[in-house]
DRENDOGU-521815 format. One record per residue (C-alpha): x, y, z. Coordinates in steps of 0.5 Angstrom, whole numbers, plus 2048, in hexadecimal, padded with zeros to 3 digits. Layout:
R  east  north   up
R     X      Y    Z
...
! end
This chain:
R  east  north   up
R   800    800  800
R   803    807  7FE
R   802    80D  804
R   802    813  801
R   806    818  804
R   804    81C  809
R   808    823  80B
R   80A    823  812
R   806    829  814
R   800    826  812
R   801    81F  816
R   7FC    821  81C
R   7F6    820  817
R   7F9    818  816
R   7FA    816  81D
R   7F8    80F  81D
R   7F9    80D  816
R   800    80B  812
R   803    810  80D
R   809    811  80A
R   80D    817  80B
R   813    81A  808
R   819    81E  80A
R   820    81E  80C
R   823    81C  813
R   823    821  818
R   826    81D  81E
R   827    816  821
R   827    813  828
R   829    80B  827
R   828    80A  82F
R   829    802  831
R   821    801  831
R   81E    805  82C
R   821    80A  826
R   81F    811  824
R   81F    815  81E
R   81D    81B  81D
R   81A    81D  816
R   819    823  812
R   815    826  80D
R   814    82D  80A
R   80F    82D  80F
R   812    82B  816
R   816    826  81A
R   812    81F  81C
R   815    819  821
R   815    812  81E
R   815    80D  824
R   817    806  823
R   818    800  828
R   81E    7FC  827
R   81C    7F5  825
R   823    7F3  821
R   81F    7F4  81B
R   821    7F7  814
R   81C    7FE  816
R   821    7FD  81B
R   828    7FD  817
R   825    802  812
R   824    807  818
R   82B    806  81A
R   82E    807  814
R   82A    80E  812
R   82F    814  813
R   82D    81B  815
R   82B    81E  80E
R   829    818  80A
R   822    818  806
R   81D    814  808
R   816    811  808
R   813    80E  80E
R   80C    80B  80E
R   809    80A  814
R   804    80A  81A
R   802    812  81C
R   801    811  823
R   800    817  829
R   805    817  82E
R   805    81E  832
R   80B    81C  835
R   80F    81E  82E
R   811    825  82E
R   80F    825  826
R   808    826  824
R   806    821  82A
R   806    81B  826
R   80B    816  823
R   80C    811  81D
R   80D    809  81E
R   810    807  818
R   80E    802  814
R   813    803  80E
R   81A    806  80D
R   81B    809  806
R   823    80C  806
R   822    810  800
R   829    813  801
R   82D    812  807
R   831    818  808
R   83A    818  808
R   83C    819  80F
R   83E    81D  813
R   83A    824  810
R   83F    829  80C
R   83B    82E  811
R   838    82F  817
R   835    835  81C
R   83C    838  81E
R   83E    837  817
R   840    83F  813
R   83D    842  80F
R   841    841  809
R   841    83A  809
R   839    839  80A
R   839    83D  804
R   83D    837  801
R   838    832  803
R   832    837  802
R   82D    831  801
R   82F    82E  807
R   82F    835  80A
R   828    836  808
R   825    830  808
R   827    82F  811
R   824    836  813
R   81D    838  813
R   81F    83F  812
R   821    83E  80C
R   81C    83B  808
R   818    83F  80B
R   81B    845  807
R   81A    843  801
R   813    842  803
R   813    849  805
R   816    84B  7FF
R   810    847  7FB
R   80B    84B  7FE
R   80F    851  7FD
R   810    851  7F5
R   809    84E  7F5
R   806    855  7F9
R   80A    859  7F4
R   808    856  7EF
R   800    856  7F0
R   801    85E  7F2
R   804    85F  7EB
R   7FF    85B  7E7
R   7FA    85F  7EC
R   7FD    865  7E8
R   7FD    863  7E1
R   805    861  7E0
R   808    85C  7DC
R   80C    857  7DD
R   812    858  7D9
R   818    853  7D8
R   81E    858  7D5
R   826    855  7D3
R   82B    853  7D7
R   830    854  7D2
R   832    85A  7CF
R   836    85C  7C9
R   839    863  7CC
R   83B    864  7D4
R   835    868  7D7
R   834    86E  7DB
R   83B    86F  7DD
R   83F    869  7DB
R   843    869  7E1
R   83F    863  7E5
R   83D    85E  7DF
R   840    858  7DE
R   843    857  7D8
R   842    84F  7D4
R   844    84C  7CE
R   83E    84C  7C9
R   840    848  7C3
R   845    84C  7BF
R   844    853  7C3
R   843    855  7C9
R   83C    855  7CE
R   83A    858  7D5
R   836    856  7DA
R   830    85B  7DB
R   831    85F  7E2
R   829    861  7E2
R   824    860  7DE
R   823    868  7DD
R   824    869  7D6
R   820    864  7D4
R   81A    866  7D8
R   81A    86D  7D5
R   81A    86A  7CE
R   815    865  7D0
R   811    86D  7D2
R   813    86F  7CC
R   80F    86A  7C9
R   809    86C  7CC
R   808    866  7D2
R   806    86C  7D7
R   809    869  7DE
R   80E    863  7DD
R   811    85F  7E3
R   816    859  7E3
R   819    854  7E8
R   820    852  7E6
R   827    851  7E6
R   82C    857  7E7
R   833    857  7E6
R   838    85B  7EA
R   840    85B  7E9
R   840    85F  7F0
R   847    85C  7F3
R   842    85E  7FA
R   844    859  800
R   83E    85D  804
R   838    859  807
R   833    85D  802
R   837    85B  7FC
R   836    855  7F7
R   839    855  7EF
R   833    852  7ED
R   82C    853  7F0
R   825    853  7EF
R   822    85A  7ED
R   81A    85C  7ED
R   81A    861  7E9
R   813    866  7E7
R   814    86B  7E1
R   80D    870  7E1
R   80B    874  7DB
R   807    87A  7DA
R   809    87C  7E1
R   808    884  7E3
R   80F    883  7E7
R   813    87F  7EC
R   80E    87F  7F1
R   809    87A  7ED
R   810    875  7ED
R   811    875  7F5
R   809    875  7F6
R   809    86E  7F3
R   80F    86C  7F6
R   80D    86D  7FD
R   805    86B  7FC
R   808    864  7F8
R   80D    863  7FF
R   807    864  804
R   803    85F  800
R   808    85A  801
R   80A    85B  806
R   803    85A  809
R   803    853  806
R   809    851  808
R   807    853  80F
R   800    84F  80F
R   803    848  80B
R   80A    848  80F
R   809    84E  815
R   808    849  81B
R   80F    844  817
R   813    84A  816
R   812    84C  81D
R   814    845  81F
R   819    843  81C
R   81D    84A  81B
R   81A    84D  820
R   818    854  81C
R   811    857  81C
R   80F    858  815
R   80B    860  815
R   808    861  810
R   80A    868  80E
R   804    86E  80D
R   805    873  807
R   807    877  805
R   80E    876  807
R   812    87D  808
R   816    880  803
R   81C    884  804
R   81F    888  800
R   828    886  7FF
R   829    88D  803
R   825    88D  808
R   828    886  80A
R   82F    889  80A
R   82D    88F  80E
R   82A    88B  813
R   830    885  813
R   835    88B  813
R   831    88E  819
R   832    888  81C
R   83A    887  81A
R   83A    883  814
R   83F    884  80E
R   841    88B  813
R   847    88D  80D
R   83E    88D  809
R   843    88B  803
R   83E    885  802
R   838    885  7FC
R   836    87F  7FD
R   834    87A  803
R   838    875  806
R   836    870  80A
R   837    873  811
R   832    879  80D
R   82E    874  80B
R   82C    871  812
R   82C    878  815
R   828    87B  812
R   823    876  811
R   823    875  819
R   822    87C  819
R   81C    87B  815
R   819    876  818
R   819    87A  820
R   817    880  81D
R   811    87C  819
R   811    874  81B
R   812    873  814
R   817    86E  812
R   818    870  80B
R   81A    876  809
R   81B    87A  801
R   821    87D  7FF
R   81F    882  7FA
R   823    887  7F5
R   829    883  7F4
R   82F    888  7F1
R   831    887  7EA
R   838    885  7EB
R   835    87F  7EE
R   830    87D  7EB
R   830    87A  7E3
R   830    87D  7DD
R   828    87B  7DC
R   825    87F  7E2
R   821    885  7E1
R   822    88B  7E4
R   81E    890  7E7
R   81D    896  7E2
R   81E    89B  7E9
R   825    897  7EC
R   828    893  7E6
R   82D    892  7EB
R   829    88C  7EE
R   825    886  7EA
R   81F    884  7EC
R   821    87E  7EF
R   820    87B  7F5
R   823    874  7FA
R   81F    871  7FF
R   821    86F  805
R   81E    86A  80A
R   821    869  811
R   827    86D  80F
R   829    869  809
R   828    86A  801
R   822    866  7FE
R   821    86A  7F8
R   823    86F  7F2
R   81F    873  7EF
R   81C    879  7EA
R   81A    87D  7E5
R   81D    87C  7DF
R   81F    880  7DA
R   81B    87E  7D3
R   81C    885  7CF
R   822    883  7C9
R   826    889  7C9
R   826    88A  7D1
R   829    884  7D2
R   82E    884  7CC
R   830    88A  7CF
R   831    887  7D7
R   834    881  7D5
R   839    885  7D1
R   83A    889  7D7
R   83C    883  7DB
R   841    881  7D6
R   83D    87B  7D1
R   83E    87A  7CB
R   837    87A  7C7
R   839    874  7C3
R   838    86D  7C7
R   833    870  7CA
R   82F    871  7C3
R   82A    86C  7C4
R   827    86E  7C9
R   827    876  7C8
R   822    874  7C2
R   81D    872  7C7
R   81C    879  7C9
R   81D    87C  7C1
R   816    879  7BF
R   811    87D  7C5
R   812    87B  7CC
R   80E    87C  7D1
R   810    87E  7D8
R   811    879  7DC
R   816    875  7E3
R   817    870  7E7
R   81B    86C  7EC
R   820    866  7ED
R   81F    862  7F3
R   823    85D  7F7
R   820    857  7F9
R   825    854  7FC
R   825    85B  801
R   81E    85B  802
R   81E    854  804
R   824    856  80A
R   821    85C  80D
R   81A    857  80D
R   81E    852  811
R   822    857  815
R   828    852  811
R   82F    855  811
R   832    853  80A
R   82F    853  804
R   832    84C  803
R   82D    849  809
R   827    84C  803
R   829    849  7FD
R   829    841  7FB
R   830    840  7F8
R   834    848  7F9
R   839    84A  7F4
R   83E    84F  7F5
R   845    852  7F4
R   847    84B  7F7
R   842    847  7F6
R   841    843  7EF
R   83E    83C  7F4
R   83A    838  7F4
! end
């Protein structure tokens, strides 16, 4: 007779009846009279009890090791002294799908590092880490419902490019048949030729490819991006209301489907955000961070971490706000496809999200007027040339329009209060780090 499989979480409703279940060995107590194994699913932890009897169930519980793949057809049976769930399973068949090598490459103590070697075992021995990619499900899924909601379209844009993009410092440069290839750093320019072909708001969930030799907990050479683009904007505005609306919404599904795990296992309360967030201008968060005696040779155009933390603690004491706009970007700081304000083209109308102190987000208005934008990429020093494809998107009328490039592995950290972005990425990739 074959038993279907039953998850762990869900053996209580089966008390009483036989059933197999699926998973890995968590632990074993083989004492002199009875032997243990503990087995876990993706659901939970549940004890299988057996009394010795010198049979083969008995030399086959023996010969298991921690982590081998097994299935176990058994007796569900209350048993109130068992911490598990309150019952146990009295086996009647022992299936070693793949005994495990022994002992484990890594163990609770071992370093990050090296649990990143063996990130399967890694991820497969802690709840908490399956639990963020459920998380990172549900977060993607929320985004996505509330762009649909606003009439975007999903798009799918390349990862190769015949000309290094933007500025070309950060790119990374691959064989492509007989020349050369470069990995997209963001799919910016694509998303704008997809405005200009007349998709009015486009949104893409996908790879980016950064050659940044950055060795901080933020950084990755290869992420996943959530990047909206908006058309017919009447400013920038209009970009920052979609973003905090599109966060709030999914962060409020996050806290309904994973509130009470989160808090759990990362003991994190997950809050959902009110909107607006605030929104403060670049100069108004350097007075108010060099009052305070950040950057006091006020030689700084940008903020750097320590800013960034400040000023978004200031935000929040002030507000009880964890996200903060920085707005107004100057123009040495932003690209050359940023808008400026007719009144100060000193700045662009751009903007940074922070959330907690960290940066999740760039955005802005971009500028869709040809012969501006010839003129403020001439004047950062660019060649028009390798970049002809994609001014032409903007020589056939081009409406105005903006957008932003999220991090979701960024999200995902300040979510779950991690501290690396390694710990929110499945398999992280860095200036150090081509494996597994």
């Amino acid at each position: 007779m074959i038993h279907s499989r039953v998850h762990v979480s869900d053996l209580r409703e089966h008390v009483g009846r036989t059933v197999s279940v699926c998973g890995w060995v968590n632990t074993l107590r083989l004492q002199s009279k009875m032997q243990f194994v503990v087995v876990r699913d993706n659901t939970g932890m549940v004890q299988v009890t057996h009394k010795r009897d010198t049979g083969a169930l008995e030399a086959q519980l023996e010969s298991l090791t921690p982590e081998s793949a097994v299935k176990i057809t058994g007796r569900v049976v209350d048993a109130a002294q068992v911490k598990l769930g309150g019952l146990e399973v009295v086996p009647e068949t022992v299936e070693v799908l793949n005994l495990a090598a022994t002992p484990l490459p890594i163990d609770e103590h071992t370093s990050m590092e090296q649990r990143l070697d063996w990130r399967f075992l890694d991820v497969r021995r802690r709840p908490a880490t399956q639990l963020l990619f459920a998380v990172q499900t549900t977060l993607e899924q929320a985004m996505r419902e509330y762009a649909y909601t606003q009439g975007a379209t999903e798009m799918h844009t390349p990862k190769l490019m015949g000309t290094a993009s933007e500025s070309g410092a950060e790119v990374f440069k691959l064989g492509y048949f007989d020349r050369s290839a470069y990995l997209a750093q963001s799919p910016q320019f694509y998303k704008q030729m997809a405005i200009a072909a007349g998709i009015d708001r486009v949104f893409e969930i996908g790879p980016v490819f950064r050659a940044e030799p950055s060795f901080t907990s933020r950084h990755a050479t290869e992420f996943t991006g959530v990047d909206v683009e908006l058309a017919w904007i009447d400013g920038v505005e209009d970009v920052m209301a979609f973003e905090d609306q599109m966060l709030a919404q999914a962060i409020a599904k996050v806290a309904d489907v994973h509130g009470e795990a989160i808090a759990e296992h990362f003991s994190v309360e997950v809050t959902v955000p009110i909107t607006p967030f605030p929104r403060i201008t670049m100069v108004e968060a350097q007075e108010i961070l060099r009052k305070g005696g950040w950057d006091p040779s006020g030689i700084k155009e940008d903020l750097d971490p320590e800013g960034e933390r400040s000023i978004s603690a200031h935000i929040q004491q002030a507000t009880g706000h964890e996200f903060v706009f920085i707005t107004h970007y100057p123009v040495g700081i932003r690209p050359f496809y940023h808008m400026r304000p007719a009144d100060d083209p000193s700045v662009t109308l751009s903007f940074d999200l922070l959330w907690k102190g960290l940066e999740v987000t760039t955005g802005a208005q971009r500028e869709h007027r040809y012969d501006v934008l010839l003129k403020q990429a001439a004047e950062k020093g660019m060649s028009p040339e390798p970049m002809q494809d994609y001014l032409n998107a903007f020589r056939f009328g081009c409406p105005p329009h903006g957008g932003l490039g999220m991090g979701l592995g960024r999200v995902l950290m300040v979510l779950l209060g991690l501290d690396s972005i390694r710990e929110a990425t499945f398999l992280f990739r860095g200036p150090n780090r081509l494996t597994p």
